[in-house]
C-alpha positions in Angstrom: -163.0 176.9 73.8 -163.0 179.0 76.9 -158.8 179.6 76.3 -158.9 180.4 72.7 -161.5 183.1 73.4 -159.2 184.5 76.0 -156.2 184.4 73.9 -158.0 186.4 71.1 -159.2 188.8 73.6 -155.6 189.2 74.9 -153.7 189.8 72.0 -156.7 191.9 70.4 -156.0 194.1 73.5 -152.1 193.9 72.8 -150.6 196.8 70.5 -147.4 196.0 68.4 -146.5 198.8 66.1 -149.7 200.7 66.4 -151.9 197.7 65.5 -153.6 195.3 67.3 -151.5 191.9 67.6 -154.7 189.5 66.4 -154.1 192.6 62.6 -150.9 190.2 61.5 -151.5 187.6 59.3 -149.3 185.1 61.2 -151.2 185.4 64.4 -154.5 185.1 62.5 -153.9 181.9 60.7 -152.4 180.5 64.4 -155.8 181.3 65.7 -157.5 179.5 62.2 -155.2 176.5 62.7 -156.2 176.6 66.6 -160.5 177.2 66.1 -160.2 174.5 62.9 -158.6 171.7 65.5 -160.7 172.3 68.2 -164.0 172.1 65.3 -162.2 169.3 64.1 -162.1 167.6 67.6 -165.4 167.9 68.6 -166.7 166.4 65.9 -164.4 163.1 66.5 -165.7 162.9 69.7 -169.2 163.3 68.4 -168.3 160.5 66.0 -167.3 158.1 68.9 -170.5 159.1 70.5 -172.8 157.9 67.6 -170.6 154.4 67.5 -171.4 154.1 71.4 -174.8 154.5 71.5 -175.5 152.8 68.1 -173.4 149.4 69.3 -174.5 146.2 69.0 -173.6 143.3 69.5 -172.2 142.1 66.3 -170.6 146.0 65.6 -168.7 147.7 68.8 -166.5 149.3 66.6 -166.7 152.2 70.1 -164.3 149.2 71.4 -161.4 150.5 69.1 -162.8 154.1 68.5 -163.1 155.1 72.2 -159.1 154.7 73.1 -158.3 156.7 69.8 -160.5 159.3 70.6 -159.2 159.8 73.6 -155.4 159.7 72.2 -156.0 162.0 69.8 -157.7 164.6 71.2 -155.9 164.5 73.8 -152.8 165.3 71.4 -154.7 167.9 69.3 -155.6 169.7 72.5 -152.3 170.0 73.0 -151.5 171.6 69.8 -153.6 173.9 70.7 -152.6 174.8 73.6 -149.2 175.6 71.9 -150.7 177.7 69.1 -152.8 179.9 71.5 
């Protein structure tokens, strides 16, 4: 979270035609798409957390959810990355 906040304070401080950079439409719905992942990816994880620490023995669904967790976060984050 600690890049996208700098990215919005960097082009916020960037002026392109008289306007701040983060007043185009485009930028803003980069930095939507970008806050919407990084929501969406923390509540996965969260998810994955609950199957952890609700396993038992008969349901350890966390052995399956775990490894995707980590691929696709992973994989958002990088989407991010390239949005920001």
């Amino acid at each position: 979270e600690h890049a996208f906040y700098e990215a919005i304070t960097h082009a916020n401080n960037r002026i392109l035609y008289g306007n701040p950079v983060t007043d185009f439409p485009h930028v803003r719905a980069s930095f939507v798409d970008a806050y919407a992942r990084l929501v969406a990816m923390n509540l996965f994880s969260n998810r994955a957390i609950d199957y952890f620490r609700s396993a038992t023995l008969d349901d350890r669904r966390y052995l399956l959810f775990n490894p995707v967790t980590k691929s696709k976060v992973t994989s958002e984050g990088e989407k991010v990355v390239t949005l920001l």
